[in-house]
MARFI-191339 format. One record per residue: residue number from 1; residue in three letters; z, y, x negated of N, C-alpha, C in turn. Coordinates in nm, 3 decimals. Layout:
# MARFI-191339
i / aa / n.Z / n.Y / n.X / ca.Z / ca.Y / ca.X / c.Z / c.Y / c.X
NUM / ALA / Z / Y / X / Z / Y / X / Z / Y / X
...
***
This chain:
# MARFI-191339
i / aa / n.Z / n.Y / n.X / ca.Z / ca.Y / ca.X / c.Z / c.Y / c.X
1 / UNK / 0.000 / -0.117 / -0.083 / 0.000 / 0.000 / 0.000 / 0.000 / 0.124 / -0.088
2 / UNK / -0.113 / 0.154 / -0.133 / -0.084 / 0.293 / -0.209 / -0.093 / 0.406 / -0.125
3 / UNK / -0.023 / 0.507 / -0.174 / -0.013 / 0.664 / -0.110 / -0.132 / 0.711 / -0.232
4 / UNK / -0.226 / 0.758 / -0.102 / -0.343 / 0.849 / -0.150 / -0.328 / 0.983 / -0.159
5 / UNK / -0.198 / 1.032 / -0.068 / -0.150 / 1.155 / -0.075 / -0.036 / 1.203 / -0.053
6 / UNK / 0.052 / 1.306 / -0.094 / 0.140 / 1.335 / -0.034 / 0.151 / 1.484 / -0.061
7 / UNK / 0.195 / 1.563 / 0.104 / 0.113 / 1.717 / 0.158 / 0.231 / 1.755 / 0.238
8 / UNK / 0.333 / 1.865 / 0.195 / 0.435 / 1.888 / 0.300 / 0.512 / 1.814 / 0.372
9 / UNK / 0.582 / 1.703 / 0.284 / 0.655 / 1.616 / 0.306 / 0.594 / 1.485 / 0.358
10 / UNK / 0.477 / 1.478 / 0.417 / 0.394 / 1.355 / 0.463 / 0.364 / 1.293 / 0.301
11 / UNK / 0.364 / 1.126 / 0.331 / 0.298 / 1.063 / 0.282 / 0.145 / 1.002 / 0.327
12 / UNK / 0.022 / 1.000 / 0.288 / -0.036 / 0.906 / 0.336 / -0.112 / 0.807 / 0.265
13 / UNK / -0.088 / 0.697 / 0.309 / -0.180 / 0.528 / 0.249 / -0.274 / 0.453 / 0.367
14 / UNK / -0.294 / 0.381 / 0.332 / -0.332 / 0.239 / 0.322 / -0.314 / 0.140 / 0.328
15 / UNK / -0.279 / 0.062 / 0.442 / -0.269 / -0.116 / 0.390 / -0.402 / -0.178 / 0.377
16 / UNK / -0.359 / -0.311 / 0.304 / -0.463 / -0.349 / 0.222 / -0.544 / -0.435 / 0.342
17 / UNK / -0.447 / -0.487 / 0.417 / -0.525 / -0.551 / 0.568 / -0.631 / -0.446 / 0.675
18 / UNK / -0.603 / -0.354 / 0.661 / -0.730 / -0.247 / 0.673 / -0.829 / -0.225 / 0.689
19 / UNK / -0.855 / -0.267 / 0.568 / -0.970 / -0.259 / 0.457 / -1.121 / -0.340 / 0.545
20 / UNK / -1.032 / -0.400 / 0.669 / -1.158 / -0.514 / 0.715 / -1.196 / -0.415 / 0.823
21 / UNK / -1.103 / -0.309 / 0.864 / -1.172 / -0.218 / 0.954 / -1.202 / -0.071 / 0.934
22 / UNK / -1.282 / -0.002 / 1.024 / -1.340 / 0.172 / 1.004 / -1.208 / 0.226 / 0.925
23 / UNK / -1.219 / 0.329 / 0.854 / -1.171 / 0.426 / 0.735 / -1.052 / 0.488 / 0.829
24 / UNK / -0.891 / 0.424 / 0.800 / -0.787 / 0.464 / 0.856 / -0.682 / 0.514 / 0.794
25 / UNK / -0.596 / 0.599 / 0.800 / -0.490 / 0.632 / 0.772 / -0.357 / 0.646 / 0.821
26 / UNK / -0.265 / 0.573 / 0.750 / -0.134 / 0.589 / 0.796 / -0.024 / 0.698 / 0.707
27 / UNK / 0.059 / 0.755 / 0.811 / 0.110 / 0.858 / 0.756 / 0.250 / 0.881 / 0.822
28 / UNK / 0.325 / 0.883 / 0.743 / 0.487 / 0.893 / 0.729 / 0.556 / 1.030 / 0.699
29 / UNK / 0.684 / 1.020 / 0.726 / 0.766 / 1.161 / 0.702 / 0.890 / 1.127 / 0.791
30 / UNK / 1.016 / 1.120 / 0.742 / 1.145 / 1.098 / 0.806 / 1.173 / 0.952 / 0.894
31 / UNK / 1.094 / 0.866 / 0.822 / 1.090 / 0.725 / 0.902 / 0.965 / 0.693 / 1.042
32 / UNK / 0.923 / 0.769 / 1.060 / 0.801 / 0.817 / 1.156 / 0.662 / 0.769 / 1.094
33 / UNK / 0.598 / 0.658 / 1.140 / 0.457 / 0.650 / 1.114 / 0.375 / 0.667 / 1.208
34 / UNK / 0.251 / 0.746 / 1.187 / 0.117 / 0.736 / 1.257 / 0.019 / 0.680 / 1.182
35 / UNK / -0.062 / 0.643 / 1.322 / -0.218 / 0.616 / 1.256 / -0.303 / 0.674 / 1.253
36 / UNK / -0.396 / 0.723 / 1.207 / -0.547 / 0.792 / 1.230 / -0.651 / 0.734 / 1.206
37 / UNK / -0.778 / 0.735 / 1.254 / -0.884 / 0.732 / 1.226 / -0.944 / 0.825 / 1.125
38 / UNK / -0.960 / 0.827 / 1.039 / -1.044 / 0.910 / 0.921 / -1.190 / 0.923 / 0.965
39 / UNK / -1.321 / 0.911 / 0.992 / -1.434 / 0.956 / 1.049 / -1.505 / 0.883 / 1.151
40 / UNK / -1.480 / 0.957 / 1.236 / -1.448 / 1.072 / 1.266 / -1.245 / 1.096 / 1.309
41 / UNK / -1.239 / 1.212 / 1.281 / -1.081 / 1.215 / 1.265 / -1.038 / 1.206 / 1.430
42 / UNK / -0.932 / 1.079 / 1.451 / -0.887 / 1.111 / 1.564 / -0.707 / 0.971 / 1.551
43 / UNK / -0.647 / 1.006 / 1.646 / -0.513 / 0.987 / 1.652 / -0.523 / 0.791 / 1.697
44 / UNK / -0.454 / 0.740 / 1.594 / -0.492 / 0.613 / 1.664 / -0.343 / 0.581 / 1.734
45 / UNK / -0.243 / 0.590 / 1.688 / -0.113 / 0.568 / 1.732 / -0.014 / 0.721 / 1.688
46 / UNK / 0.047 / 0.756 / 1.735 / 0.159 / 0.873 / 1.719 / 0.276 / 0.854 / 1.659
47 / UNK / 0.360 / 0.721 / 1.658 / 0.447 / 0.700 / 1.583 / 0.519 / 0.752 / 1.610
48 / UNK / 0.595 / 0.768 / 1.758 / 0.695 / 0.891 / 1.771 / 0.682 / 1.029 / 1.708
49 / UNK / 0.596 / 1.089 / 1.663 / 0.593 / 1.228 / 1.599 / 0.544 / 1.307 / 1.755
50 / UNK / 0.618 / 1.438 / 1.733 / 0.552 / 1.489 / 1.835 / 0.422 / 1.554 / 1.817
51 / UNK / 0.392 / 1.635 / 1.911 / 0.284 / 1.656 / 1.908 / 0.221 / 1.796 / 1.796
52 / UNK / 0.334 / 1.893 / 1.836 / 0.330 / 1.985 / 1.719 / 0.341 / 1.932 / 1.598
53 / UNK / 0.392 / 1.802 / 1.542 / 0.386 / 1.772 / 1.429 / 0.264 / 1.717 / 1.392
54 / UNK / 0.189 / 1.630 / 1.526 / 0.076 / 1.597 / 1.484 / -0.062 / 1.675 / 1.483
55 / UNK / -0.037 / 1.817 / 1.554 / -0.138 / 1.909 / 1.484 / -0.116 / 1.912 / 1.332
56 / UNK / 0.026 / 1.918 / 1.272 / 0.011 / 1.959 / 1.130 / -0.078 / 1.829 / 1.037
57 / UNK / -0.066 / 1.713 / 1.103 / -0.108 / 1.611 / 1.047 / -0.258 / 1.602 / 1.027
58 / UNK / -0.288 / 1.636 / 1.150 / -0.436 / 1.631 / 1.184 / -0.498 / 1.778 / 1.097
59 / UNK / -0.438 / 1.876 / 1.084 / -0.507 / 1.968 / 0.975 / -0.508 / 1.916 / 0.872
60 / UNK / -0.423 / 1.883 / 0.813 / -0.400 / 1.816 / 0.650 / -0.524 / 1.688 / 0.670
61 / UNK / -0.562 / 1.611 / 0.753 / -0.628 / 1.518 / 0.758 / -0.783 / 1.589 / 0.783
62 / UNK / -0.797 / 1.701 / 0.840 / -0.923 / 1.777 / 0.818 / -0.944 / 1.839 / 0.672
63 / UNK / -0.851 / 1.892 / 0.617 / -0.836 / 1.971 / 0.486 / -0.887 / 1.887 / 0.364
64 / UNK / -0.839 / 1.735 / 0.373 / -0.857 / 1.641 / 0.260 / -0.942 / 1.480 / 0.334
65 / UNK / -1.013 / 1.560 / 0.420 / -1.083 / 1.398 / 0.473 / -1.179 / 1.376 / 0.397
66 / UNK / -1.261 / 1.411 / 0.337 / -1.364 / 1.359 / 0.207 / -1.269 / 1.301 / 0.075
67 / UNK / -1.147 / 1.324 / 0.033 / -1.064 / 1.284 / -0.070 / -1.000 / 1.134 / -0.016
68 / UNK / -0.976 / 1.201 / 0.106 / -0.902 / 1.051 / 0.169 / -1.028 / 0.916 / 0.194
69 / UNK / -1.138 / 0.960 / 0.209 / -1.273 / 0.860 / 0.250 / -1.295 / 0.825 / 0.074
70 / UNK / -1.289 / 0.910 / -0.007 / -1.328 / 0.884 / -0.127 / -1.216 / 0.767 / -0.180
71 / UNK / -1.063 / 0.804 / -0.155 / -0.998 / 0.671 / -0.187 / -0.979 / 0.558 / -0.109
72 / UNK / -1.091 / 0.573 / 0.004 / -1.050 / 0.428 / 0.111 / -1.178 / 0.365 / 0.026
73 / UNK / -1.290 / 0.432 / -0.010 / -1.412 / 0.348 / -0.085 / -1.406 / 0.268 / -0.177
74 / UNK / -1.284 / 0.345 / -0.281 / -1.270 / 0.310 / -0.384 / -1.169 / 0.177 / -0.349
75 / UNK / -1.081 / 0.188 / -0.262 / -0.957 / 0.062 / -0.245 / -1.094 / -0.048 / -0.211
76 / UNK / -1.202 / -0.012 / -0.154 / -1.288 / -0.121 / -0.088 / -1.369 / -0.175 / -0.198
77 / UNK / -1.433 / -0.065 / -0.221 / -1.485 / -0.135 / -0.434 / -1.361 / -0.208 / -0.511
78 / UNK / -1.320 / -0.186 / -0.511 / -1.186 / -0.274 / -0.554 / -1.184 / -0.422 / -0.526
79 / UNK / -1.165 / -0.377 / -0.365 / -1.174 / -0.501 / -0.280 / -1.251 / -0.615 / -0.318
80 / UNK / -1.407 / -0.563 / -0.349 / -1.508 / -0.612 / -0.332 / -1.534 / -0.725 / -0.449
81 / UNK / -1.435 / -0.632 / -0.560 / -1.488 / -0.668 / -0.728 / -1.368 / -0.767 / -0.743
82 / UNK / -1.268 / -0.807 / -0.657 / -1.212 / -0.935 / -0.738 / -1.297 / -1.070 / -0.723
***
């Protein structure tokens, strides 16, 4: 599970079971996980966060969504090459 980022107290990763589906992100902060869809960006689960928190999420996930697609490629080249 690597953290591809961490942005105003959020973490966000990756599990490696994933990897078999569209470009997702999970993202943490005070015991709280969500999911997202990375492209196109949209909310897959909320994780108890409210909703004002998940505007902040969803900007940070607009701000760095080419960085975040660039390290889901790379976990998948990875993938690919054992």
């Amino acid at each position: 599970m690597p953290v591809i980022l961490r942005i105003k107290g959020y973490r966000f990763w990756f599990y490696q079971a994933d990897l078999d589906e569209p470009p997702r992100a999970h993202i943490g902060k005070e015991g709280k996980e969500a999911k997202y869809w990375i492209a196109p960006i949209a909310l897959a689960k909320a994780g108890r966060f409210r909703d004002h928190k998940l505007n902040v999420i969803e900007r940070i996930l607009r701000e760095y969504q080419n960085d975040l697609l660039k390290a889901w490629r790379k976990e998948m080249d990875k993938r690919e090459n054992r």
